[in-house]
N, C-alpha and C positions, 0 to 999 in steps of 0.2 A: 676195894671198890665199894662204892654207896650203894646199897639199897634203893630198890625203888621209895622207900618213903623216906629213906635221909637224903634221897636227892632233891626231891619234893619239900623236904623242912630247909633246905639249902638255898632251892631256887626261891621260897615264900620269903627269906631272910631280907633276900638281895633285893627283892621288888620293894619290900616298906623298906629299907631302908633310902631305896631310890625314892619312893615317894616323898618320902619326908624330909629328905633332904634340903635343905636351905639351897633357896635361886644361887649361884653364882654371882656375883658383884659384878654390876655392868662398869664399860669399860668408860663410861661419859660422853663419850664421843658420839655425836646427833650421827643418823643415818644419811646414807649423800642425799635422799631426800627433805630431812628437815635442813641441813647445808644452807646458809645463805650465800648464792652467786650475786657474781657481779655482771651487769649489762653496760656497757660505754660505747656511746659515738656520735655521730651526727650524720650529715651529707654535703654533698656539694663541697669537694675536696679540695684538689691540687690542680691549680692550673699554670704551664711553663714560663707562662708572662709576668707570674708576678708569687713564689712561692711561699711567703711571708706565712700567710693566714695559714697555711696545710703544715707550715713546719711549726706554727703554734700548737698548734692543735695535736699534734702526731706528738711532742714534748710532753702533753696534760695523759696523752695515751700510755706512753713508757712511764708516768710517773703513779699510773693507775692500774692494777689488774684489774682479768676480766676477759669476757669475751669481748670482742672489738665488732660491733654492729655499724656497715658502713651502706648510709641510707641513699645511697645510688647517686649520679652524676660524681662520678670518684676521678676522672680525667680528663680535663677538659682542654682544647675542645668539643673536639669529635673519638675520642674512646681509639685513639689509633696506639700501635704498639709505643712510638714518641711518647707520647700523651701518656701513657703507663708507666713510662721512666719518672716521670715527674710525681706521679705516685709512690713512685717504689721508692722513691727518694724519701720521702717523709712518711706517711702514713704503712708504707711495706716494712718499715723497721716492724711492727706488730703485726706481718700479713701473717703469720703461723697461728694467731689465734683471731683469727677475723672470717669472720662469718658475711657476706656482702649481699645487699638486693643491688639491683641494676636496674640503670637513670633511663633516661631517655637521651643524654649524651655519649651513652656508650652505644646504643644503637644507630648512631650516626656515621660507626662502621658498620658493614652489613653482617644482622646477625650478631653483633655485639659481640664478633669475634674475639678481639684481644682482651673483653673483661674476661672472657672465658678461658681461654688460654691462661692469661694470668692467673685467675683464682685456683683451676682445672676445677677436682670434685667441690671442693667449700663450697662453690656455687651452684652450686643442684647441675642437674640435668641441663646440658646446652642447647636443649632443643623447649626446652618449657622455659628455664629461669625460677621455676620457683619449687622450695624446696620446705621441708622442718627438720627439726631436730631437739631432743631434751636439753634443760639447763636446771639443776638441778631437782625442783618440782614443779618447775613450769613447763609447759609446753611451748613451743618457738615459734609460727609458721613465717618463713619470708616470702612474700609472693614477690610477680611482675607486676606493674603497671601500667606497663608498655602495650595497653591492649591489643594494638591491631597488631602485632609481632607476633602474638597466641592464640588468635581466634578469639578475641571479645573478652572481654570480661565479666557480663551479664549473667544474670539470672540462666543456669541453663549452659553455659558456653564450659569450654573442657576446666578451663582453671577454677571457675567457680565451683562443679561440682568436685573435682578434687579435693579443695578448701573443706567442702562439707563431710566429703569419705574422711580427709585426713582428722579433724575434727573431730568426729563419732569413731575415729578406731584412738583418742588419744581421750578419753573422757577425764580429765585431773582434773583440780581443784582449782589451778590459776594458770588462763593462757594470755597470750600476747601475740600480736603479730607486726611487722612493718614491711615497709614496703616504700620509693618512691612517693610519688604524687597522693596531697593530703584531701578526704574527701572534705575536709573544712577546715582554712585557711584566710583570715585576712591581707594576706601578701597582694600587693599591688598587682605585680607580674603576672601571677597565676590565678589566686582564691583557691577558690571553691571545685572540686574537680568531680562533677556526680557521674562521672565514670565507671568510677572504683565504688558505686554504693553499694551494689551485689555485694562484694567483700563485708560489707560493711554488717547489710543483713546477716550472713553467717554468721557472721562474728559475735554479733550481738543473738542470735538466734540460742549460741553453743555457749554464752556468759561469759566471752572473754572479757578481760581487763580494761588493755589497754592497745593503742594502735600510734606508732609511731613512723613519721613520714619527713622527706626532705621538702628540695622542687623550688619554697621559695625561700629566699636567701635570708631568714630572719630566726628567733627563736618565739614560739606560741606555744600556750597552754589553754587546755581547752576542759572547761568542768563537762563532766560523765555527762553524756547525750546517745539518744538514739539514733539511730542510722535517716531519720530526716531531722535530725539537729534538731529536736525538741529534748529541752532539759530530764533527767531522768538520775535522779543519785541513787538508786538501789540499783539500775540495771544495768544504767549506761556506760559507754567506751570513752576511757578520758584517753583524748587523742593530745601527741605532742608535734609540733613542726621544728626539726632539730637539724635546718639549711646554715648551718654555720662551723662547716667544717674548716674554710677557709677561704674559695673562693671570690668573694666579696659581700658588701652588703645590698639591699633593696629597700626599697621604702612600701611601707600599707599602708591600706586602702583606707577606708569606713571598717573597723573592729564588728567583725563578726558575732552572730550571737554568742553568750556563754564562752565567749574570750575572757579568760582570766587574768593571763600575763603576757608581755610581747614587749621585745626588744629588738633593734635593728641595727647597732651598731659596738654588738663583743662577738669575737667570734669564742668558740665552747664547744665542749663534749656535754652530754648529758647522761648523767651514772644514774642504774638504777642497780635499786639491792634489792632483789627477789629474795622473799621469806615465803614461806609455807604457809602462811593465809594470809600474805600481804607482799608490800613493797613501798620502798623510799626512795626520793627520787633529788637528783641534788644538778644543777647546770653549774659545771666545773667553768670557770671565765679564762679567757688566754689572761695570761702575768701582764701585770699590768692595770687592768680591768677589774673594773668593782662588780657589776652585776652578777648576781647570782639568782637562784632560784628555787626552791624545795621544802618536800611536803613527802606524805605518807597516803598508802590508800590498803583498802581491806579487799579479797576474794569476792566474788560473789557468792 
């Protein structure tokens, strides 16, 4: 047996030698938070009259990894169980990794029944709609824009201060959020939707990135602004309108301020690659189709 002082020169041994010992070799491999993911999708989907545009699209999806962001109006015309086969037909080949916000066509069943049904949990909570979740080091949030379904969307109303609690309990380095209807839009049909500006506020309040919307049937790029559309390239949300899932196209208005690009006649996904103080962003065209579109942006 040791002595108490040769156990003492035994135990002093083993601690320098610990100390000094050389790190271990890392294994290379980034943490899932440096991980670059992928974000893919659009809106305005699959309609049963005419499936062309939603089987393009759903083709660029299976040829793409990623999470599958599907920016609401996904069956049209009215969100009924029918109307969801014609989804599940095309864009449901990737419903296992699809993440969904909800249109204003699918509450034309009540309650937005069968998008619920269909998605069940993916789609948050079926009494709110809106939901988050992590993607690698970004933050997600999808909201509603369906306001009068939630009690308002305003400064003050349930979903907005939700946005805020989820927000400050999620404080990372780069968020995003989407959602349906875009709070700036030169789309003929719709525009400009100062609905959703409360959203807009948070968002910009908590330094997110970027904010991506369907609603009108075209593809838009909108340089970094603030929540009342004054230019702002340190702070501001570069909003994209990504209504070209497949349902058809539409015609714009007068080009809204701080429009950078807009196209109305490819339909597309829009990929983005989330990095860890940044993202690239690239509009995948249906085969066929020359337009593209893509660019990089940095954290706040």
């Amino acid at each position: 047996m040791f002595s108490a002082n040769g156990l003492y020169l035994v135990v002093s041994l083993v601690l320098a030698v610990l100390i000094h010992a050389p790190a271990l070799p890392s294994s290379g491999e980034p943490s899932q938070a440096e991980k670059e993911v992928i974000l893919i999708g659009a809106g305005d989907i699959a309609d049963c009259t005419d499936l062309a545009g939603a089987e393009a699209t759903a083709k660029l999806l299976e040829a793409n990894p990623g999470t599958v962001m599907a920016l609401g109006d996904l069956a049209y015309p009215n969100g009924t169980a029918e109307d969801f086969k014609c989804y599940d037909k095309t864009w449901g080949r990737v419903k296992d990794r699809t993440r969904p916000a909800v249109g204003n066509h699918e509450f034309h069943s009540t309650g937005a029944s069968y998008y619920f049904q269909y998605f069940g949990s993916a789609a948050g909570d079926a009494k709110s709609g809106y939901y988050s979740y992590e993607l690698g080091s970004w933050h997600i949030v999808v909201l509603n824009s369906e306001c009068a379904e939630v009690g308002g969307c305003g400064a003050g109303s349930p979903e907005e201060k939700w946005l805020r609690s989820d927000l400050a309990a999620h404080p990372v380095g780069c968020a995003l959020a989407y959602f349906h209807k875009p709070r700036f839009s030169s789309g003929l049909n719709h525009g400009n939707d100062p609905e959703v500006g409360a959203f807009w506020q948070a968002l910009y309040d908590f330094n997110a990135e970027l904010v991506l919307n369907g609603h009108d049937h075209d593809y838009e790029r909108f340089a970094p602004q603030d929540p009342n559309g004054a230019a702002d390239p340190k702070r501001g949300i570069r909003e994209f309108v990504v209504g070209t899932g497949g349902k058809n196209h539409r015609e714009f208005g007068l080009p809204k301020w701080h429009s950078e690009v807009r196209n109305n006649d490819t339909f597309g996904v829009l990929k983005l690659t989330l990095k860890a103080t940044g993202y690239d962003w690239k509009f995948i065209p249906e085969a066929g189709k020359k337009f593209t579109d893509s660019g990089s942006g940095s954290c706040h």
